[in-house]
ZAGUTI-902701 format. One record per residue (C-alpha): residue number from 1; residue in three letters; x, y, z. Coordinates in Angstrom, 3 decimals, m for minus. Example, Ala and Ser with C-alpha at 12.3 -4.5 7.8 and 13.67 -1.06 7.14 Angstrom:
BEGIN
PT pos code        x        y        z
PT   1  ALA   12.300   m4.500    7.800
PT   2  SER   13.670   m1.060    7.140
***
This chain:
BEGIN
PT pos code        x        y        z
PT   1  UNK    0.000    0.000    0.000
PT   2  UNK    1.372    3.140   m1.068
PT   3  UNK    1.872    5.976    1.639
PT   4  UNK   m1.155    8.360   m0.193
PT   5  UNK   m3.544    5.515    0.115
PT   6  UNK   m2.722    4.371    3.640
PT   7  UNK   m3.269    7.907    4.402
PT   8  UNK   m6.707    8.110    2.602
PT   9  UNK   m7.954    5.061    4.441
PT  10  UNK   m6.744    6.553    7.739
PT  11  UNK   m8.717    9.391    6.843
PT  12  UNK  m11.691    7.210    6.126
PT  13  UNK  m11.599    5.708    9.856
PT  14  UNK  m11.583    9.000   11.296
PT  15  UNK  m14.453   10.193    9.579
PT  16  UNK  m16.393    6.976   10.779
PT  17  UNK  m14.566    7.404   14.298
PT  18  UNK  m16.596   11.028   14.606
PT  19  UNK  m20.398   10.017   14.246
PT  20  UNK  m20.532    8.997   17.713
PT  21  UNK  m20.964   12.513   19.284
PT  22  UNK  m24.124   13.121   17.001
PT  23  UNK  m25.650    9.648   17.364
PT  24  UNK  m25.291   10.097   21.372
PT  25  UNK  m26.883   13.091   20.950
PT  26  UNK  m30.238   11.393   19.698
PT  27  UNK  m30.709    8.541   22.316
PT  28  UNK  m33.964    8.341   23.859
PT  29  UNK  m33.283    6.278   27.453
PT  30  UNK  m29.998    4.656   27.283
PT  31  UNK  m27.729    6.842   29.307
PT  32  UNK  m23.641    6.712   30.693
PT  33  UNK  m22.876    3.161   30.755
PT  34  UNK  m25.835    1.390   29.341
PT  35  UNK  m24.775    3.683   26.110
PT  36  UNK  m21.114    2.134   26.316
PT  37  UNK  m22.398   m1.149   27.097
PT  38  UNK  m24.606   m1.897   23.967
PT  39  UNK  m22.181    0.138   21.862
PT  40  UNK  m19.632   m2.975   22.840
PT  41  UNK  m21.875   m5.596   23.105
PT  42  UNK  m22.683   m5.065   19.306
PT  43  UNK  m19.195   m3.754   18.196
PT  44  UNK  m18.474   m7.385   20.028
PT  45  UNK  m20.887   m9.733   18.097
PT  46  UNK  m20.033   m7.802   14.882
PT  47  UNK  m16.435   m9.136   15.511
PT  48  UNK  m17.212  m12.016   16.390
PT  49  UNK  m19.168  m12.876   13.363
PT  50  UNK  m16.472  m11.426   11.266
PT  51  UNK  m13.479  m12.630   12.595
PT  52  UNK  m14.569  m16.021   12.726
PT  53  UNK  m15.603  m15.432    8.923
PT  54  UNK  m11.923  m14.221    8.234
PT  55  UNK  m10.200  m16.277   10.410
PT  56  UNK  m11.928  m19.261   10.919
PT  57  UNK  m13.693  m21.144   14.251
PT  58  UNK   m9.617  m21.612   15.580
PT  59  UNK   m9.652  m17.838   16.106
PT  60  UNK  m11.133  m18.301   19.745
PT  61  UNK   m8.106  m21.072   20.621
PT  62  UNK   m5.878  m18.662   19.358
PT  63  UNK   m6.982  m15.890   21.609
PT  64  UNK   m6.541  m17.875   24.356
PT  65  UNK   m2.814  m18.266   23.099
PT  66  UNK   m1.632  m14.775   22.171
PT  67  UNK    1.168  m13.254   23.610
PT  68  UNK    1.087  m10.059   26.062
PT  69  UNK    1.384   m7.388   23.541
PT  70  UNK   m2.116   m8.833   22.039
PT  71  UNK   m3.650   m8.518   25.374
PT  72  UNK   m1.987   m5.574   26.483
PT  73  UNK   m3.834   m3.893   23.234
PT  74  UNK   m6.759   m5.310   23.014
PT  75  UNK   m7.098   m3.678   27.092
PT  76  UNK   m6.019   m0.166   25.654
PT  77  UNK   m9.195   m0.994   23.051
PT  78  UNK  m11.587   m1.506   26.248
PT  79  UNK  m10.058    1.643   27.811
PT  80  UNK  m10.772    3.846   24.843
PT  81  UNK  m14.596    1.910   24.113
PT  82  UNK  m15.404    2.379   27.855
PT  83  UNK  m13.862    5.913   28.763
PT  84  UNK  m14.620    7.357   25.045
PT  85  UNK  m18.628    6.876   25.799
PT  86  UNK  m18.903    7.272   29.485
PT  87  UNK  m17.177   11.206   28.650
PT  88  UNK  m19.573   11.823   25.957
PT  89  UNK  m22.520   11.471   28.612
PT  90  UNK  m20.463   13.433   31.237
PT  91  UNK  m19.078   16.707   28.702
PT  92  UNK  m19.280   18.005   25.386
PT  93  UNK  m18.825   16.313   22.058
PT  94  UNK  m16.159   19.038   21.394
PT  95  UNK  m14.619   19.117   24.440
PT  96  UNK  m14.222   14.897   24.463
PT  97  UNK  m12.452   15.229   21.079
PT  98  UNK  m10.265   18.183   21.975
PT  99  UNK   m8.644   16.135   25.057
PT 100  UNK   m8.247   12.720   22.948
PT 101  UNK   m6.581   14.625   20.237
PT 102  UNK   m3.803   14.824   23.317
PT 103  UNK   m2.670   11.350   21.742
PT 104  UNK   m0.321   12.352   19.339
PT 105  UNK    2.039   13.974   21.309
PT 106  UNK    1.891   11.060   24.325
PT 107  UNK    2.166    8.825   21.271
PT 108  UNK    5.298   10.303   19.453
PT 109  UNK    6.873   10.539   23.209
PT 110  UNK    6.086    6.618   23.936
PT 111  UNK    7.644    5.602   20.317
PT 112  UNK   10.422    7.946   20.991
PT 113  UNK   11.203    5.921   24.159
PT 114  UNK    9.958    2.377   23.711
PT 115  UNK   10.517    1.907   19.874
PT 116  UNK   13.449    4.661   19.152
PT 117  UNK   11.995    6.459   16.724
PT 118  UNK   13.355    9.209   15.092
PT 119  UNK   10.418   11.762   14.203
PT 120  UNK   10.984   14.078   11.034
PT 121  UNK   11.021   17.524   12.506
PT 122  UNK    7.909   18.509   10.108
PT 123  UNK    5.800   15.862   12.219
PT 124  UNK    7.245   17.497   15.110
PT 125  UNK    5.807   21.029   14.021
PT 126  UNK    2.913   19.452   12.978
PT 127  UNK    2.529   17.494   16.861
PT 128  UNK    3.343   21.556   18.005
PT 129  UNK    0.896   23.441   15.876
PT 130  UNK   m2.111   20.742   16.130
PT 131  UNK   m1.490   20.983   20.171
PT 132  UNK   m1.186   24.972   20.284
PT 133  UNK   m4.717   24.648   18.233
PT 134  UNK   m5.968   21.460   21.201
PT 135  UNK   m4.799   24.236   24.002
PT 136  UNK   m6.451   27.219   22.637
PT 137  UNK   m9.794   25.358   22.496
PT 138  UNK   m9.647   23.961   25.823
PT 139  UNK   m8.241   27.326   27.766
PT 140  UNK  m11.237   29.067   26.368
PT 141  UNK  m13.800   25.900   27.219
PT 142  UNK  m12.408   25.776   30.861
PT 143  UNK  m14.694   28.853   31.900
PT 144  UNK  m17.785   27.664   30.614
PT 145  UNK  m18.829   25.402   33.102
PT 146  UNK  m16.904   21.847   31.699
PT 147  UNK  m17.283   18.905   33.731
PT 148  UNK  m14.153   17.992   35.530
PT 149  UNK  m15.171   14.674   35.912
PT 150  UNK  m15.600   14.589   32.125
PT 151  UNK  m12.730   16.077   31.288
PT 152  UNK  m10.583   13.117   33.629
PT 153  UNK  m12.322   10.186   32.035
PT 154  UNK  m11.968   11.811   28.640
PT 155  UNK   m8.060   11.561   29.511
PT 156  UNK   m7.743    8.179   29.581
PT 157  UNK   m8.303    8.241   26.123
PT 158  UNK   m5.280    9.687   24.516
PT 159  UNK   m3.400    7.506   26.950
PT 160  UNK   m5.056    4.433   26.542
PT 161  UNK   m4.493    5.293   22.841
PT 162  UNK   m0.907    5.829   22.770
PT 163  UNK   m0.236    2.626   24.369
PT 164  UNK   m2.541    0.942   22.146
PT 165  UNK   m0.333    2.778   19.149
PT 166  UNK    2.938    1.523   20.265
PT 167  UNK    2.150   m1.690   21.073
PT 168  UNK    0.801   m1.873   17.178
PT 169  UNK    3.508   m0.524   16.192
PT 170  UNK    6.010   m2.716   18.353
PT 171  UNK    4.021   m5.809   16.998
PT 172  UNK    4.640   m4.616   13.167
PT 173  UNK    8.381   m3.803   13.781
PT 174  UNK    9.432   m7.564   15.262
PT 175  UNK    7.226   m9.389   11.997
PT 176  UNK    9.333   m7.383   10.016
PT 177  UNK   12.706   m7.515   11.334
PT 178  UNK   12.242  m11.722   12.674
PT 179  UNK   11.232  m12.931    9.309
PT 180  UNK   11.401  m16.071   10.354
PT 181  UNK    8.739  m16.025   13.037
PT 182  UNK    5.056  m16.007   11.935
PT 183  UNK    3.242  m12.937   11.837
PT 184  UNK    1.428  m12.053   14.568
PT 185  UNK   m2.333  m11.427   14.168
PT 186  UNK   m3.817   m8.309   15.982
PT 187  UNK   m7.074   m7.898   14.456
PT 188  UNK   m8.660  m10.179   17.601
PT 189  UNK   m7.434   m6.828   19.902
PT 190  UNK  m10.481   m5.451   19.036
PT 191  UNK  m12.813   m7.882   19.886
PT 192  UNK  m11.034   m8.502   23.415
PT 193  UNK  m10.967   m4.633   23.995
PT 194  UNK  m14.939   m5.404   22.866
PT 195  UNK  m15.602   m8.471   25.287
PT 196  UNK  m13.878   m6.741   28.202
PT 197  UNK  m15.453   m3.235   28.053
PT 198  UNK  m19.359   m4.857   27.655
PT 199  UNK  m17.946   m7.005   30.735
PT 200  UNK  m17.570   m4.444   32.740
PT 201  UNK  m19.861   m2.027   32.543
PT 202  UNK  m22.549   m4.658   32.218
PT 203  UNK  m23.501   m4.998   35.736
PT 204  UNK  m22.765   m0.858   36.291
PT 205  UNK  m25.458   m0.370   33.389
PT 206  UNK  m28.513   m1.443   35.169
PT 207  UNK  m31.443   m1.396   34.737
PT 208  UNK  m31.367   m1.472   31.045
PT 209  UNK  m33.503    1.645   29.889
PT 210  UNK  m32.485    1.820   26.331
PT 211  UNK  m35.524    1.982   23.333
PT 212  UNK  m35.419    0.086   20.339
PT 213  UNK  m34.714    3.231   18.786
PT 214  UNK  m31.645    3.499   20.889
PT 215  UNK  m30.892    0.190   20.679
PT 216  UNK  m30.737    0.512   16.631
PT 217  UNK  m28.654    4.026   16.811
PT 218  UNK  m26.341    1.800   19.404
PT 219  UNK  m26.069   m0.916   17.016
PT 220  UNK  m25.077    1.152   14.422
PT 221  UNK  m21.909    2.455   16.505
PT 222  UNK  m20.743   m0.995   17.461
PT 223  UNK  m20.046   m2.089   13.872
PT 224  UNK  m20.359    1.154   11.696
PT 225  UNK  m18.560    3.792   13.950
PT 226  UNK  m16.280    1.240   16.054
PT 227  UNK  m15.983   m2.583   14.705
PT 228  UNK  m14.701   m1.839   10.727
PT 229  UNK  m12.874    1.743   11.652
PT 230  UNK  m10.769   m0.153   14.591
PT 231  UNK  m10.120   m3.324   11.975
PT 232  UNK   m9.043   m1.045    9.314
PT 233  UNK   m6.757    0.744   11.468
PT 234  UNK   m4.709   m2.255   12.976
PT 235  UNK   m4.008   m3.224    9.254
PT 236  UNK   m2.975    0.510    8.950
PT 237  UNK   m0.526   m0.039   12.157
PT 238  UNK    1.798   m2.003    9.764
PT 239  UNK    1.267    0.657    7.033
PT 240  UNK    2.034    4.066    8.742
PT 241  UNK    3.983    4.973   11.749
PT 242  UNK    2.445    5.748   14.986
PT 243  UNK    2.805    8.877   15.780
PT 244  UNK    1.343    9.387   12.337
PT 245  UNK   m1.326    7.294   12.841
PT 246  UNK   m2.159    9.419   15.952
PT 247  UNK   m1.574   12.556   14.029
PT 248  UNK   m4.183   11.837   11.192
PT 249  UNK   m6.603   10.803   14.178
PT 250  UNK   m6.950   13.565   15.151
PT 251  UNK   m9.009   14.765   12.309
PT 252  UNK  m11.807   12.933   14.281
PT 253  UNK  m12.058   16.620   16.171
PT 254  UNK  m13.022   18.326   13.204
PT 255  UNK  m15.393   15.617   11.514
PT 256  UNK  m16.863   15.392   15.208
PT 257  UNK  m17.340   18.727   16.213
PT 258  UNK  m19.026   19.252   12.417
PT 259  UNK  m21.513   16.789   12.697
PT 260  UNK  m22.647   17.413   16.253
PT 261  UNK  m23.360   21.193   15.028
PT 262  UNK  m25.532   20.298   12.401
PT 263  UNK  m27.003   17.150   12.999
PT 264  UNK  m27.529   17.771   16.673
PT 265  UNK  m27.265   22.016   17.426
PT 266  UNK  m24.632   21.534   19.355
PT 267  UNK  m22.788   24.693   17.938
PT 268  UNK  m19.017   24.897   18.503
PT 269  UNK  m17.487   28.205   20.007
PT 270  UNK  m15.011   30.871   18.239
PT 271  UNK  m12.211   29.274   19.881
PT 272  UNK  m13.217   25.529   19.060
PT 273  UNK  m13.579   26.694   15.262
PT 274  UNK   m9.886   28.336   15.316
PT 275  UNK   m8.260   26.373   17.233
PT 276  UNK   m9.580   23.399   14.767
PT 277  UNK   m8.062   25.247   11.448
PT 278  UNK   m4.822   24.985   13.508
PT 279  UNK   m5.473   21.638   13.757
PT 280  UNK   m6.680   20.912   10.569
PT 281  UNK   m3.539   22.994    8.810
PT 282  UNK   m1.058   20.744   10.869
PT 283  UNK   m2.375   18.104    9.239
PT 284  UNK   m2.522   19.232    5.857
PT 285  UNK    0.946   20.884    5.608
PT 286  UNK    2.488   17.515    7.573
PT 287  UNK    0.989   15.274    4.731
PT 288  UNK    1.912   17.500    1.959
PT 289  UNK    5.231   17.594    3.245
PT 290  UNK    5.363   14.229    3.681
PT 291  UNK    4.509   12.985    0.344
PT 292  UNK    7.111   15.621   m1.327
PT 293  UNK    9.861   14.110    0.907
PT 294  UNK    8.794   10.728   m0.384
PT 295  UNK    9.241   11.936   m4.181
PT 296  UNK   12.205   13.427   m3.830
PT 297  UNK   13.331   10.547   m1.761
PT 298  UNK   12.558    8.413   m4.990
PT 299  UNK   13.733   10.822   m7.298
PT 300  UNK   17.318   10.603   m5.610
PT 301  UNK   17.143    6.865   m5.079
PT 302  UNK   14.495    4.598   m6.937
PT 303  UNK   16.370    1.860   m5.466
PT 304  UNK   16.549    2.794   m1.869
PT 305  UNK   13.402    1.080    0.149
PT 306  UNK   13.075    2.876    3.466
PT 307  UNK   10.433    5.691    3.749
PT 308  UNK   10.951    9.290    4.941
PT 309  UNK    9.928    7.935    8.664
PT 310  UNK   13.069    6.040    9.130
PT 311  UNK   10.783    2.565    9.210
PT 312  UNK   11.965   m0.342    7.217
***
């Protein structure tokens, strides 16, 4: 897959990633963690039916056998399903979005630690500018009444996600430099991050209030908003880097923010719409950038395999 289209795709998940706010906005009943509870439960059975399809019945033996960095992702996934939700009933749509898009820059830190990776200084601007924009909206949120409590749980996910990133990434690096050893299938992360979040905030959802209408909007997150976005981007993990993968995420805060104000009237402020555009630029100018480094790169040396991110 060439670097344009991985990018395109990436851009696909986000914009499937940002329908939550505006279909949580249009429940009837189902409220805190009933709402993240169905949301797994089907993002669970979707997985289940197609993983099994993909893989085969010896998927569920093989889940019982995967190493700790499956596990240790697929508990990031139940972090992000559980905490993602539970803030959207606690906060904002906007404000939710503006604190996950904190990822990036725990992200590039973790691989910059735990996997050595050398960041181009334009992603490094890019991580700057796009965080400059994150801070601008937030200052001028914090005096309109934001729930703190909101705000915490909305934390974990940026830092549920950068772990989740790196341990992705980690898994791509060793199938590529111990071609001898089998590759390691991640796509069941999901559907454990699935299992364990509807396991545990089963028993804190009760009683059950949601309406079939709810129950059809909730349904339509599990698989449409959460099961293929999350599929598509662990086969992206092995594609792009993941800081860069983080980066592009965050265009989940402008596709998010957008369809909240006109499919539910919940308008964004000044602030939200400029810090956004400093968002949104980063992201431009870091891609642009990116894929004029990698023509140059092949101008200079057709021959020469390794991308502009220092990844094999």
């Amino acid at each position: 897959m060439t670097h344009a289209r991985a990018v395109s795709l990436m851009v696909f998940v986000t914009l499937l990633w940002s329908i939550a706010g505006v279909v949580t906005r249009h429940l009837d009943a189902a409220r805190s963690f009933e709402v993240t509870f169905w949301r797994s439960f089907f993002n669970a059975l979707a997985l289940s039916v197609a993983l099994t399809a993909i893989r085969g019945p010896s998927i569920w033996r093989n889940i019982l056998r995967s190493p700790r960095v499956v596990w240790i992702s697929g508990i990031c996934w139940s972090v992000m399903f559980t905490a993602f939700m539970v803030a959207l009933t606690l906060t904002s749509v906007a404000n939710v979005l503006v604190t996950g898009a904190l990822s990036p820059l725990i992200t590039a830190l973790f691989a910059r630690i735990y996997l050595n990776h050398k960041l181009p200084r334009r992603t490094w601007a890019a991580i700057i500018t796009a965080g400059l924009g994150i801070g601008w909206m937030y200052a001028w949120q914090v005096d309109t009444g934001i729930s703190f409590i909101g705000t915490l749980v909305a934390l974990l996910v940026p830092l549920a996600a950068a772990i989740n990133f790196t341990a992705l990434q980690y898994a791509g690096l060793r199938q590529r430099t111990l071609e001898e050893s089998p590759a390691q299938d991640m796509l069941p992360t999901v559907l454990i991050g699935a299992l364990i979040s509807a396991l545990v905030t089963l028993p804190l959802a009760y009683p059950l209030q949601a309406s079939l209408h709810d129950l059809e909007l909730l349904a339509l997150l599990g698989t449409v908003q959460l099961a293929i976005p999350c599929l598509l981007l662990v086969h992206l993990s092995r594609q792009l880097p993941a800081p860069e993968i983080a980066l592009l995420a965050m265009l989940e805060v402008i596709f998010g923010v957008a369809w909240t104000w006109l499919g539910a009237g919940e308008q964004p402020s000044a602030s939200t719409l400029t810090g956004g555009a400093l968002v949104l630029g980063a992201l431009v100018a870091n891609e642009l950038l990116a894929l004029h480094s990698q023509r140059s790169l092949k101008m200079t040396d057709p021959v020469l395999e390794t991308g502009e991110h220092g990844m094999p």
